[in-house]
Each structure stands twice: as structure tokens, then as C-alpha cells.
DRENPA-3360 file (N, C-alpha, C; in nm, 2 decimals, always signed):
BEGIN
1 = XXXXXXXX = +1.12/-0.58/+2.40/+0.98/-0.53/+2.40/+0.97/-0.42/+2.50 ~ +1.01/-0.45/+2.58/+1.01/-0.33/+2.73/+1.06/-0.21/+2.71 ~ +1.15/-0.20/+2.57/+1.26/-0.07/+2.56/+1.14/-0.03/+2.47 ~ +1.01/-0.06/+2.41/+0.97/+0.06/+2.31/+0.89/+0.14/+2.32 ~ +0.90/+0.21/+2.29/+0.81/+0.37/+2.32/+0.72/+0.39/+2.21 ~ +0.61/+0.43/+2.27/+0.53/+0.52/+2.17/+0.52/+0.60/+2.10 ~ +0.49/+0.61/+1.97/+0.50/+0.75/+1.87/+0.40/+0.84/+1.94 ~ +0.43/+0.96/+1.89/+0.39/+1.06/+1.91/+0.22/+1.09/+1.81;
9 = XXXXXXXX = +0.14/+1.15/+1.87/+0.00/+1.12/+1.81/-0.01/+1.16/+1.65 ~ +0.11/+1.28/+1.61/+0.07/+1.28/+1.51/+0.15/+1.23/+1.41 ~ +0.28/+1.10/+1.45/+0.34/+1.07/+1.40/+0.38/+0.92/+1.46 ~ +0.35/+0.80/+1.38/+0.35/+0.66/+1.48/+0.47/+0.63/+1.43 ~ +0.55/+0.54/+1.53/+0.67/+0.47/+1.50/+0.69/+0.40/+1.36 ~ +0.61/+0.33/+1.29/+0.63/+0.28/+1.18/+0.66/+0.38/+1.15 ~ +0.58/+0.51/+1.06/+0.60/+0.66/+0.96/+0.77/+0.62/+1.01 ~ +0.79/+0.68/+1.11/+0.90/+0.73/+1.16/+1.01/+0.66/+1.13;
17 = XXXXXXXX = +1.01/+0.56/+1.16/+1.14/+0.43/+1.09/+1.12/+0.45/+0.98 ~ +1.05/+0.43/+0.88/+1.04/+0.39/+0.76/+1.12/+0.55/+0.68 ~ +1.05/+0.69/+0.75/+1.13/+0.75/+0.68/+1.26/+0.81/+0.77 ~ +1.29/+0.75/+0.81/+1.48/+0.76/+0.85/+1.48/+0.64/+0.74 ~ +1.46/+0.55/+0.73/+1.49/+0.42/+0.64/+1.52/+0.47/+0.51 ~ +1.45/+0.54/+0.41/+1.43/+0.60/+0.30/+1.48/+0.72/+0.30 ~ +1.55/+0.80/+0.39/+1.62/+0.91/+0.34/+1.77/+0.89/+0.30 ~ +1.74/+0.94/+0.19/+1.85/+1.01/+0.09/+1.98/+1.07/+0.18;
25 = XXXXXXXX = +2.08/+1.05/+0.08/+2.17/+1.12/+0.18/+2.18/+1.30/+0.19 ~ +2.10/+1.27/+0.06/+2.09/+1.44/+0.02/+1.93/+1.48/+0.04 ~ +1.89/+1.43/+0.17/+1.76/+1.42/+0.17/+1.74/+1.49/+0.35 ~ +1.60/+1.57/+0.29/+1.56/+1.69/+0.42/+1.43/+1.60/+0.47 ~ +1.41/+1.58/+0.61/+1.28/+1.56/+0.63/+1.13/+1.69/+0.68 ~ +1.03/+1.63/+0.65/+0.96/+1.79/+0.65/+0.97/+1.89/+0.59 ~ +0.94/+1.92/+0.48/+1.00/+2.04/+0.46/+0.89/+2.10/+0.35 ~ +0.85/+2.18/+0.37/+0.68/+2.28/+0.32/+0.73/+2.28/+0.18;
33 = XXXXXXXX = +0.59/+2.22/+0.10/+0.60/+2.22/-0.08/+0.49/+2.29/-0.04 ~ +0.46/+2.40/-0.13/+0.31/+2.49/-0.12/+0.26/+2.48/-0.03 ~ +0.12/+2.41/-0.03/+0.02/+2.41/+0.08/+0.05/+2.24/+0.14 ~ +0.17/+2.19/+0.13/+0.19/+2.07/+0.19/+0.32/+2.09/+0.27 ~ +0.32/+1.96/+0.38/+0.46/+1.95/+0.41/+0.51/+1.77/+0.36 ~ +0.58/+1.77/+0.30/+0.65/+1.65/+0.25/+0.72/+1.61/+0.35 ~ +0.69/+1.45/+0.35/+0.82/+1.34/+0.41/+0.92/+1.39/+0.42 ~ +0.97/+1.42/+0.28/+1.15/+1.38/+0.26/+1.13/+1.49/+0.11;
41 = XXXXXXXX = +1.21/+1.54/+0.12/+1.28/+1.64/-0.01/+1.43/+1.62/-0.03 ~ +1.45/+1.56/-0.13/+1.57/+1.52/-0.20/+1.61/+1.61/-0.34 ~ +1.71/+1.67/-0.37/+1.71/+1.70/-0.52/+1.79/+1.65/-0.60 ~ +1.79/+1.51/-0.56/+1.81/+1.43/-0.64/+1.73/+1.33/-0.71 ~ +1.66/+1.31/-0.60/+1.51/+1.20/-0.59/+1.39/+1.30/-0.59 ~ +1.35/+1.37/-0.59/+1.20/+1.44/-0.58/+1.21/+1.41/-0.39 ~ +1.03/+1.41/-0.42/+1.00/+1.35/-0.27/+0.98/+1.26/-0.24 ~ +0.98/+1.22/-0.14/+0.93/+1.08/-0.11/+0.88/+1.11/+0.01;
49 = XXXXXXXX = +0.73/+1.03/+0.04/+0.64/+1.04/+0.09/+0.60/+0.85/+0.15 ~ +0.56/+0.87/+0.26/+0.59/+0.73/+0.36/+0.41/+0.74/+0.41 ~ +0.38/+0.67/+0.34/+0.18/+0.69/+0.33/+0.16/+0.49/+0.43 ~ +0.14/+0.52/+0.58/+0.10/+0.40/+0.63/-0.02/+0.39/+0.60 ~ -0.12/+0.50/+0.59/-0.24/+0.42/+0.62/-0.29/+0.47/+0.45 ~ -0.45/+0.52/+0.44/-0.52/+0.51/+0.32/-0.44/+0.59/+0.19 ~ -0.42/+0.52/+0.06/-0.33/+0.55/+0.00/-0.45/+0.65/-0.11 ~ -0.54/+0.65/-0.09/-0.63/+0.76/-0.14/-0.58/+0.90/-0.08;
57 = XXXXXXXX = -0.58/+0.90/+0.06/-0.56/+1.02/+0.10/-0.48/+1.13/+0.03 ~ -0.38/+1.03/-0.06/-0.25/+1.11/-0.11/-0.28/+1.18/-0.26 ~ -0.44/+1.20/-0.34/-0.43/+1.25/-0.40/-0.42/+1.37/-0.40 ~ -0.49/+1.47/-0.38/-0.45/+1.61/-0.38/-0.31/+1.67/-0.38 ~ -0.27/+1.59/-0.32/-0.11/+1.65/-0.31/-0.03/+1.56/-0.42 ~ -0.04/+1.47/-0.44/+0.03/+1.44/-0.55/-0.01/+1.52/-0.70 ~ -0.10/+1.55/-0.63/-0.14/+1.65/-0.82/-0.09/+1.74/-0.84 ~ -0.04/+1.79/-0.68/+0.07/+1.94/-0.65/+0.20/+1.94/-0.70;
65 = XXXXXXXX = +0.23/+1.78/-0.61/+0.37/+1.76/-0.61/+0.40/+1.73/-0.76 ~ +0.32/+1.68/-0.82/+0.39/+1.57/-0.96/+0.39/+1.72/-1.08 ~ +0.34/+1.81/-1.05/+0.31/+1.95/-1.13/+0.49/+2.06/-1.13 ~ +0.55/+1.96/-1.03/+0.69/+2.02/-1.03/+0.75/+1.96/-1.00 ~ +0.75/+1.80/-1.00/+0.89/+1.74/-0.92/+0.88/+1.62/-0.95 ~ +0.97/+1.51/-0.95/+0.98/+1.37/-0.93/+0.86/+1.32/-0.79 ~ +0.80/+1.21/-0.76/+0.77/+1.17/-0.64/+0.75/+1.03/-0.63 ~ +0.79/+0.95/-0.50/+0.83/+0.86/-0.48/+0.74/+0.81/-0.34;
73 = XXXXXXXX = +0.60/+0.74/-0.32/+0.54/+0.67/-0.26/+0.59/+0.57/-0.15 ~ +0.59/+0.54/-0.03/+0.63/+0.40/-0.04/+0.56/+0.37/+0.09 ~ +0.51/+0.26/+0.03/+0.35/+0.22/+0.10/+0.39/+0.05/+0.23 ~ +0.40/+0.05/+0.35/+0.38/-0.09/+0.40/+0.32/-0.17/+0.39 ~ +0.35/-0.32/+0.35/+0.21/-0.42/+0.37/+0.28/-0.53/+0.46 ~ +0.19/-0.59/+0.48/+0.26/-0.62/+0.65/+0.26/-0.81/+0.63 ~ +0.33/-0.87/+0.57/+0.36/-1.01/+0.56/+0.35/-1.09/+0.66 ~ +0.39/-1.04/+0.75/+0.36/-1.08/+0.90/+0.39/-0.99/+1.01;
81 = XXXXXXXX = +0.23/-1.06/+1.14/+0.25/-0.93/+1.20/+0.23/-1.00/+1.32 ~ +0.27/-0.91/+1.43/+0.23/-0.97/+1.62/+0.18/-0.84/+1.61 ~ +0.06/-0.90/+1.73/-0.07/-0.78/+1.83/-0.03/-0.81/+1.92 ~ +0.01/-0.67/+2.00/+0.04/-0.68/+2.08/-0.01/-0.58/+2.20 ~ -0.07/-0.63/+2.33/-0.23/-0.51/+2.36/-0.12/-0.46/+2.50 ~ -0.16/-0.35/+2.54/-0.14/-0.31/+2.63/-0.21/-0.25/+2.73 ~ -0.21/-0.31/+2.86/-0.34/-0.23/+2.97/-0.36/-0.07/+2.91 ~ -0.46/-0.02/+3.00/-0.54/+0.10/+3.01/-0.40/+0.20/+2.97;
89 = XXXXXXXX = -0.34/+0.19/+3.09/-0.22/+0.36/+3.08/-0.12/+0.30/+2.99 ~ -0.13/+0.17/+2.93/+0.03/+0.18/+2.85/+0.12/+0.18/+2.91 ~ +0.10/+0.08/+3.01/+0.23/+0.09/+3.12/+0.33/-0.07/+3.14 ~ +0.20/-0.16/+3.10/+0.24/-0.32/+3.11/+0.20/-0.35/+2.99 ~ +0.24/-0.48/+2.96/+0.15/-0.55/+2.78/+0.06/-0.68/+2.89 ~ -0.03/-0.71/+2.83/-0.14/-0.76/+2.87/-0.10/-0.92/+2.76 ~ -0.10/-0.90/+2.68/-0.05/-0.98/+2.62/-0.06/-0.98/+2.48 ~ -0.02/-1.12/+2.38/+0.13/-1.07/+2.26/+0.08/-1.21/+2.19;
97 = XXXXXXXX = +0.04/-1.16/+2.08/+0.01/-1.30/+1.96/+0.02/-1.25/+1.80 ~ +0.04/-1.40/+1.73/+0.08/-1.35/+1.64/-0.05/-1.37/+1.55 ~ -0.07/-1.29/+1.50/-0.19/-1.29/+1.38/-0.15/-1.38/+1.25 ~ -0.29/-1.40/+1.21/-0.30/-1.50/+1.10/-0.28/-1.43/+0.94 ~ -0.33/-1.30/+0.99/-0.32/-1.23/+0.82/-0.20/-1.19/+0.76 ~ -0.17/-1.21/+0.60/-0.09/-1.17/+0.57/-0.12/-1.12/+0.45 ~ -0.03/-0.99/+0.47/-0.06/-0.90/+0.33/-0.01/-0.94/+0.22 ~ -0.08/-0.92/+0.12/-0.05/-0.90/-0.03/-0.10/-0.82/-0.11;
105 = XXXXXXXX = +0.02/-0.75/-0.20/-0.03/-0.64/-0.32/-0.10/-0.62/-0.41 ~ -0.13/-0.79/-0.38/-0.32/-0.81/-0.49/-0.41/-0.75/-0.43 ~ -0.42/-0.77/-0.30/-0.53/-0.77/-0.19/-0.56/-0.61/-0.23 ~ -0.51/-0.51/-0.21/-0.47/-0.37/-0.21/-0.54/-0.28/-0.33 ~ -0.61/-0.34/-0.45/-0.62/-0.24/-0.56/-0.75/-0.18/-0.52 ~ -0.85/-0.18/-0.42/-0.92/-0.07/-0.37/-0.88/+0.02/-0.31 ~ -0.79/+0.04/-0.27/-0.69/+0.15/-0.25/-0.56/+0.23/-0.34 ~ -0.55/+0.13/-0.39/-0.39/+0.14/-0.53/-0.51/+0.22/-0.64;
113 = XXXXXXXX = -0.63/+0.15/-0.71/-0.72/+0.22/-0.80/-0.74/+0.38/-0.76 ~ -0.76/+0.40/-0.69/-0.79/+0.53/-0.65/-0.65/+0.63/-0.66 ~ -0.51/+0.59/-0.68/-0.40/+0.68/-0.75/-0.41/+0.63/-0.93 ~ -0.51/+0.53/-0.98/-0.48/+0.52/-1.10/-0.39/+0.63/-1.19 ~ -0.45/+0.74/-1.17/-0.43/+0.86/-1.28/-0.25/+0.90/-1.27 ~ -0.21/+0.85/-1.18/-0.06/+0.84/-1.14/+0.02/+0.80/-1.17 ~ -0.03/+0.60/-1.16/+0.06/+0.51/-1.16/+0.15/+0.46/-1.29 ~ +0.10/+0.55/-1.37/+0.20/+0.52/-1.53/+0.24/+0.70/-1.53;
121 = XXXXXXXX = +0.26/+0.77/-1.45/+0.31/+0.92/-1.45/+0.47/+0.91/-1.51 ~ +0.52/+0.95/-1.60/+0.64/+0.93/-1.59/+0.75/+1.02/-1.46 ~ +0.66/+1.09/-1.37/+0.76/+1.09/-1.25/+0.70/+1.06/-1.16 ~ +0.63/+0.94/-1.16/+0.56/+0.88/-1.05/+0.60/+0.75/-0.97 ~ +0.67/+0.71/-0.89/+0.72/+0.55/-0.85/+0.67/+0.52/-0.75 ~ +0.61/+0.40/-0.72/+0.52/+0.32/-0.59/+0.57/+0.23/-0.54 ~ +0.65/+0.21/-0.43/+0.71/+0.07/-0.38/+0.63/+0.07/-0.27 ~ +0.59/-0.09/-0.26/+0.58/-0.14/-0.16/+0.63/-0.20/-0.12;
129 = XXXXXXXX = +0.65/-0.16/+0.02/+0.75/-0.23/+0.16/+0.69/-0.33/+0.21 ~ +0.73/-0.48/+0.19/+0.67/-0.57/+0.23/+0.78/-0.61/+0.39 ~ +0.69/-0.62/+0.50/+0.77/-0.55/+0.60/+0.71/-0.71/+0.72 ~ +0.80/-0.72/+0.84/+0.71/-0.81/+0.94/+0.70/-0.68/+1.05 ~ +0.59/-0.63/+1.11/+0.53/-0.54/+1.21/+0.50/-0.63/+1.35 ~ +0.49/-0.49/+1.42/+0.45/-0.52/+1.55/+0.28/-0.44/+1.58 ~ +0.17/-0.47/+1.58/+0.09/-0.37/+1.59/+0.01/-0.37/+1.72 ~ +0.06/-0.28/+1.81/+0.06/-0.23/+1.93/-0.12/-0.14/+1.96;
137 = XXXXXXXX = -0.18/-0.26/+2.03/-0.28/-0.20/+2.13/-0.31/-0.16/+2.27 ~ -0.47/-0.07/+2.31/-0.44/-0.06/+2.43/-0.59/-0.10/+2.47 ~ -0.58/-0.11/+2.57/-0.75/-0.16/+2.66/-0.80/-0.07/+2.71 ~ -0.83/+0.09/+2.60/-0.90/+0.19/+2.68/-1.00/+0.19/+2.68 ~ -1.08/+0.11/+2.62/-1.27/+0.12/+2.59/-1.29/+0.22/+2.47 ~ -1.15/+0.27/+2.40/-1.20/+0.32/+2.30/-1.21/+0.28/+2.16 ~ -1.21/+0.15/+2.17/-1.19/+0.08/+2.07/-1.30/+0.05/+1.97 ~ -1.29/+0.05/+1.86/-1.41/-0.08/+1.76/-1.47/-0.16/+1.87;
145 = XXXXXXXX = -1.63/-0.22/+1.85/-1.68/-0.29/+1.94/-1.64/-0.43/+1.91 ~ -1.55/-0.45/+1.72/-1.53/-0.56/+1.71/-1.43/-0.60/+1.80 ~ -1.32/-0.50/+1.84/-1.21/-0.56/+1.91/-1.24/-0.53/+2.09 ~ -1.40/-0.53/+2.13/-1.46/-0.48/+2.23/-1.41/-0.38/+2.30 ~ -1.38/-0.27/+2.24/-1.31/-0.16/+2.33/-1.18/-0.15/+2.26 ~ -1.10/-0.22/+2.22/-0.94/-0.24/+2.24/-0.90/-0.15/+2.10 ~ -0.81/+0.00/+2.17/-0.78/+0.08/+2.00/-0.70/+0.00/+1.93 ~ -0.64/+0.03/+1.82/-0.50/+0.05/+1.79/-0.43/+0.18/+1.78;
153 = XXXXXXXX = -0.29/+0.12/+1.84/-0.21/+0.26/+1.93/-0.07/+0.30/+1.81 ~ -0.08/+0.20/+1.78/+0.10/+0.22/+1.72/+0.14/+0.13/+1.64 ~ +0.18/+0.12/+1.52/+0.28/+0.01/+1.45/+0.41/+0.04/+1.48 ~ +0.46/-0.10/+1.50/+0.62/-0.06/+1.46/+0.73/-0.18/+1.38 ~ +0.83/-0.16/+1.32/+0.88/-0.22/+1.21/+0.96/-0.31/+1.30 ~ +0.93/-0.46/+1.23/+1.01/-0.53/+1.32/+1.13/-0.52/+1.21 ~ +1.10/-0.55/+1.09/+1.19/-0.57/+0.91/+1.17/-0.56/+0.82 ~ +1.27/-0.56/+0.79/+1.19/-0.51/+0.60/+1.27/-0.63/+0.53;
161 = XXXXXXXX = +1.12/-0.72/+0.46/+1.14/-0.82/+0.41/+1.20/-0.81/+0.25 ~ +1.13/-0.74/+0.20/+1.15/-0.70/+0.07/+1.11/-0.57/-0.02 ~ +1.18/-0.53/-0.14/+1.06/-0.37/-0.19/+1.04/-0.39/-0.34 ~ +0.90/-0.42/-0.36/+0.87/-0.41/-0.51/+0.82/-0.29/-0.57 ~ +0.90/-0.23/-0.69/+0.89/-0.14/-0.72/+0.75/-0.14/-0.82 ~ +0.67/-0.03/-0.85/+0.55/-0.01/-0.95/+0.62/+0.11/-1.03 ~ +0.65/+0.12/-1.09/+0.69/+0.26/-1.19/+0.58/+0.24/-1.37 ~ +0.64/+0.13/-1.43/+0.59/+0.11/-1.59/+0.49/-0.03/-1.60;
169 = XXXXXXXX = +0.41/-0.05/-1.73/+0.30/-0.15/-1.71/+0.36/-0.26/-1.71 ~ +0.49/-0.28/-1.75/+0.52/-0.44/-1.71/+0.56/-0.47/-1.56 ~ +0.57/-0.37/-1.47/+0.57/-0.41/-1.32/+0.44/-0.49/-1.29 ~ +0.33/-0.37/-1.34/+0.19/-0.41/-1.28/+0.17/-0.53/-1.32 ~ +0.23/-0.55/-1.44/+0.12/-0.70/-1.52/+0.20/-0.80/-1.44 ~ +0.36/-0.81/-1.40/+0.38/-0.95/-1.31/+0.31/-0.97/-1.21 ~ +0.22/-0.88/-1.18/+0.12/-0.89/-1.06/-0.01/-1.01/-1.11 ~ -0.05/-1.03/-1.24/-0.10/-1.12/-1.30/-0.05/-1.26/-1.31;
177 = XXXXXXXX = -0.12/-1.38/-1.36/-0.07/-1.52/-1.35/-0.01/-1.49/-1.45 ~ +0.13/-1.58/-1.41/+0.21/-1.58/-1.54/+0.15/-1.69/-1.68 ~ +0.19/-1.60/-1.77/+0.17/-1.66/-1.91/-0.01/-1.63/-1.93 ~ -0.06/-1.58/-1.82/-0.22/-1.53/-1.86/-0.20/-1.45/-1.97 ~ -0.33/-1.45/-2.07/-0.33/-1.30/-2.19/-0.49/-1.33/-2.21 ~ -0.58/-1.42/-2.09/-0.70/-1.42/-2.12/-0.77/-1.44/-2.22 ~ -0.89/-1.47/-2.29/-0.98/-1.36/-2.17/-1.05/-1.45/-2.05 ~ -1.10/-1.39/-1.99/-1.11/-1.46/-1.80/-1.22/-1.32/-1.79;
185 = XXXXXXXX = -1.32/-1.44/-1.71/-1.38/-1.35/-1.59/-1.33/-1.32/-1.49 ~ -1.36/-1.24/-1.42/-1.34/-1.19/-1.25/-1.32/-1.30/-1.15 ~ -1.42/-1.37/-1.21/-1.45/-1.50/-1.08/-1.33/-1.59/-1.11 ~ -1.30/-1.64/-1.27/-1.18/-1.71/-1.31/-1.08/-1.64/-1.25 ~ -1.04/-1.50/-1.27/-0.93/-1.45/-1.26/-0.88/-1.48/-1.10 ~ -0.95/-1.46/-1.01/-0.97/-1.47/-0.91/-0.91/-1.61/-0.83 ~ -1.00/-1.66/-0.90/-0.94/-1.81/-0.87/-0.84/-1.86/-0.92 ~ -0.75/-1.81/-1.01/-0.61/-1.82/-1.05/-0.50/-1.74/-0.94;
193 = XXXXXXXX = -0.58/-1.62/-0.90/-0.49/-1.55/-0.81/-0.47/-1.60/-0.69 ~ -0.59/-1.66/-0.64/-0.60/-1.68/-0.47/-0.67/-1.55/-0.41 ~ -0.74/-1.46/-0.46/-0.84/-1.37/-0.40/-0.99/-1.38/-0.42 ~ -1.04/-1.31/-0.33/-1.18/-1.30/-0.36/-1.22/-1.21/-0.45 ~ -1.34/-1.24/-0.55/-1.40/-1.18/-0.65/-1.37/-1.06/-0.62 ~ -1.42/-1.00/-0.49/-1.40/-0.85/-0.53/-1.30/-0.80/-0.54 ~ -1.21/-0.88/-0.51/-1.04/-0.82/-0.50/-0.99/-0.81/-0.60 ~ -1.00/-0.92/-0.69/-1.01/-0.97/-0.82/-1.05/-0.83/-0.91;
201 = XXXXXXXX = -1.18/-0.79/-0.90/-1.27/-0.69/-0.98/-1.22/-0.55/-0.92 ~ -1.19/-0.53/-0.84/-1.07/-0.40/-0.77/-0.96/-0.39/-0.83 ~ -0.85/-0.50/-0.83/-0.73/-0.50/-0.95/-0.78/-0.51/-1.09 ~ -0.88/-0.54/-1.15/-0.92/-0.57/-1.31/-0.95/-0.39/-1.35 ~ -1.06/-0.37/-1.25/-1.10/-0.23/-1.26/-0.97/-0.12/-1.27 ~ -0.88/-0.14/-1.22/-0.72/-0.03/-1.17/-0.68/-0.04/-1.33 ~ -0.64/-0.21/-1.37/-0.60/-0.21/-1.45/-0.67/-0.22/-1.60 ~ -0.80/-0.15/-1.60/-0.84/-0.10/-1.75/-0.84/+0.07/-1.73;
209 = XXXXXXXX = -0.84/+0.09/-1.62/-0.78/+0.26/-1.65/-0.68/+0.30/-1.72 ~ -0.57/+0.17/-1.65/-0.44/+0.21/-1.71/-0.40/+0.14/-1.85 ~ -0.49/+0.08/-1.90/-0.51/+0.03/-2.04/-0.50/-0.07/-2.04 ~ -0.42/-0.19/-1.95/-0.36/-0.28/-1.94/-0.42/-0.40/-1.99 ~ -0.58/-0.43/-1.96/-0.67/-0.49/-2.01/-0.80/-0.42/-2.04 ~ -0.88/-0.52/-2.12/-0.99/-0.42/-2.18/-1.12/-0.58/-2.17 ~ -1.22/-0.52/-2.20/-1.32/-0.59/-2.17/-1.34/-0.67/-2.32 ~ -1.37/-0.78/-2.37/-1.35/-0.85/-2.53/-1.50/-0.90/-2.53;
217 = XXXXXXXX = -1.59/-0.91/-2.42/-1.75/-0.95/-2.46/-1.81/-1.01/-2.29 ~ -1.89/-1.12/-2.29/-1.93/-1.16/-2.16/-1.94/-1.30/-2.20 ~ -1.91/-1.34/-2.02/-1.95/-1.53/-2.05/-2.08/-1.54/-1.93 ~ -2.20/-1.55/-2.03/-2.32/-1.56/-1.90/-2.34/-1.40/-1.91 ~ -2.30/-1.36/-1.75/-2.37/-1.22/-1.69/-2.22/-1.16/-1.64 ~ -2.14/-1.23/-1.68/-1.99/-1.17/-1.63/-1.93/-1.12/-1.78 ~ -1.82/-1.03/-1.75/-1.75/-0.96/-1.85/-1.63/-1.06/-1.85 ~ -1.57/-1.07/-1.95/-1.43/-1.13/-2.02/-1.36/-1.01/-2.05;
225 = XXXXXXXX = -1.24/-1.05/-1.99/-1.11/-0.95/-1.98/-1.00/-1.02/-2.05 ~ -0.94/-0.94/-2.15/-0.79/-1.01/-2.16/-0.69/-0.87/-2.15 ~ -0.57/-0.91/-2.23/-0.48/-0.78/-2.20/-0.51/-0.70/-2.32 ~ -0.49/-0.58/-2.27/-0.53/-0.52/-2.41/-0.42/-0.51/-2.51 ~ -0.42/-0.50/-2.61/-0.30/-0.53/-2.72/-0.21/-0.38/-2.67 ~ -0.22/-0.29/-2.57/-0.10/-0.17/-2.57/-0.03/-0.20/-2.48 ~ -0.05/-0.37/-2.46/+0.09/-0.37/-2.36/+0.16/-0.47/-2.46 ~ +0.17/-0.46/-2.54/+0.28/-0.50/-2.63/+0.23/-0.70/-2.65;
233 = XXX = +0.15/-0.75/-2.61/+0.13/-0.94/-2.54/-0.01/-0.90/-2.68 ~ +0.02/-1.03/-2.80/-0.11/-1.09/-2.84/-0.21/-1.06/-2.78 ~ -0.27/-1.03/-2.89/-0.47/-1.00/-2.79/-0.57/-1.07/-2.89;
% end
């Protein structure tokens, strides 16, 4: 713990591992596409692009990039993580626990929805890095009042547990209960998954853009979802 260093402000340790991790051998980092600068330029692979935080952010430029090239996403979710705070200057750690949350790529479709228009691109591919982190704070007072003061300073990769790829609709639909073909409400769906309603209605919502399911009538005041018959599954 003593040997790690800080990223640089406009570039935090996780970005930075992850894309030495993901380059190509035939792969440049940085390197100016139009009015962007890309991760990683490969011409063998397109680009690939190492998006830690909001995965909205990445529209505009994927409308650039996908208008000339292959592009390749690859997003962290953090299965398990340690907080770990550090006094005022970042000089000592204060102290080091492990957090209770753990991500999942259900949890995520209010952020995944918002590349809808992408995720069936035929040069579009989405992995998520399911990773164990380290997420490094400091006690400057500049913090959220929830964490009373305390920022966050830095992630950094402890491993990389596993990578599930999103490219075609039968990726996304394993993301569903197996053997589901509905129809289910939100609140059923939900409770098959292990999420909350709105998480539930965030992935339902993603996946009638992409055709995957469609609305068949209402139970009560709730809509009924099944698959829609263009993913090839009885409807």
C-alpha cells in the first residue's frame, strides 16, 4: 500500500491500468480522431476507449467514431472494493475498510440505456470489466456532506476478475432469468432478478429500444413485458 501513487488529475490510476491492460500490440495510446483524442487506436481493432466513470458521457464521440471505424468500450464494475482515506496532504492513510457494495451489470442500465442507439451497432462492442478495486480517499473538507467532507481521490485495480462481452441480442438477453419469455411486470421482473423496481424498469426500458421485449397489455396499473418475437424465443 505504501508504494502507490496518485494519478495524475486528469488521468486516475484505474483509466491508466486498465488501458496498458487493453492495448493491442498493434495499438497507439492517445492519438487525435477529429475533434477527439481516443484511448487506444489499433488497426486492427478500431478504438478502444476505457470509460471509468458516466457511460453517457461517451455519446457524441461514439457517433464520430462509429461513422469510420470499429469501437470497442470497456467499462469497470467493481465486485469488490476497499476505501481507503487518506489525511489532508496524502501523506499517511488514516484508515482502510472493505465496503459492502458490490457491483452488477443489472444494476447499470440507467447508464447502459443512454448508449441504446449503439449497443446492436454492428461495429459496436461493450465489455464489462468486472474488477476487485481499491477506492482511495482524502480528508480535505472537500468532500460530499454525505461522506462529511471526505473526496474521492483515485481508484485503483487491485484484478480483474472477469470480462463479459455485449456485442449481439443474445448477450443482453443472458442478462435476463433463464428460461424467462414472460410476460412479467417490472415489480415481478425485479424480483426474479434481485433488483429494485427501478433498476428493473431501467434495464426493461434499454431493452424495448433494442427490440428485445415489447409491452403485450397491463396487470392492474403496471405494463406486462415479454420478449418480443425478433429475438427469435416464442412470444
Amino acid at each position: 500500500m505504501n508504494e502507490f501513487r496518485f494519478g495524475e488529475l486528469r488521468e486516475r490510476t484505474l483509466h491508466r491500468q486498465l488501458k496498458s491492460h487493453f492495448l493491442p500490440a498493434d495499438g497507439v495510446q492517445e492519438v487525435a480522431f477529429g475533434r477527439w483524442i481516443a484511448d487506444i487506436w489499433s488497426p486492427s481493432q478500431g478504438i478502444i476507449e476505457i470509460q471509468t466513470s458516466s457511460l453517457s458521457k461517451l455519446r457524441p464521440r461514439l457517433r464520430d467514431f462509429l461513422a469510420h471505424t470499429l469501437v470497442t468500450v470497456i467499462h469497470p464494475v467493481a465486485l469488490k472494493k476497499s476505501v481507503v482515506t487518506w489525511n489532508a496532504d496524502q501523506t499517511s492513510i488514516v484508515r482502510e475498510r472493505r465496503s459492502p457494495a458490490k457491483g452488477r451489470i443489472e444494476t447499470l442500465f440507467r447508464e447502459v440505456g443512454a448508449l441504446a442507439e449503439f449497443l446492436l451497432h454492428p461495429g459496436f462492442t461493450l465489455w464489462f470489466c468486472l474488477i476487485e478495486e481499491r477506492e482511495h480517499r482524502c480528508e480535505d473538507g472537500l468532500g460530499s456532506w454525505r461522506r462529511k467532507g471526505v473526496s474521492k481521490v483515485d481508484r485503483e485495480l487491485v484484478s480483474l476478475v472477469e470480462l463479459k462481452k455485449f456485442r449481439a441480442p443474445r448477450d443482453w438477453l443472458e442478462l435476463l432469468p433463464e428460461g424467462w419469455l414472460g410476460p412479467s411486470t417490472n415489480k415481478e421482473l425485479a424480483q426474479l432478478l434481485g433488483l429494485r423496481v427501478n433498476q428493473a424498469q431501467s434495464l426493461t426500458n434499454c431493452y424495448k429500444k433494442l427490440g428485445l421485449l415489447e409491452d403485450v397489455g397491463v396487470s392492474g396499473r403496471s405494463r406486462l413485458l415479454r420478449l418480443s418475437g425478433r429475438t427469435g424465443n416464442p412470444g
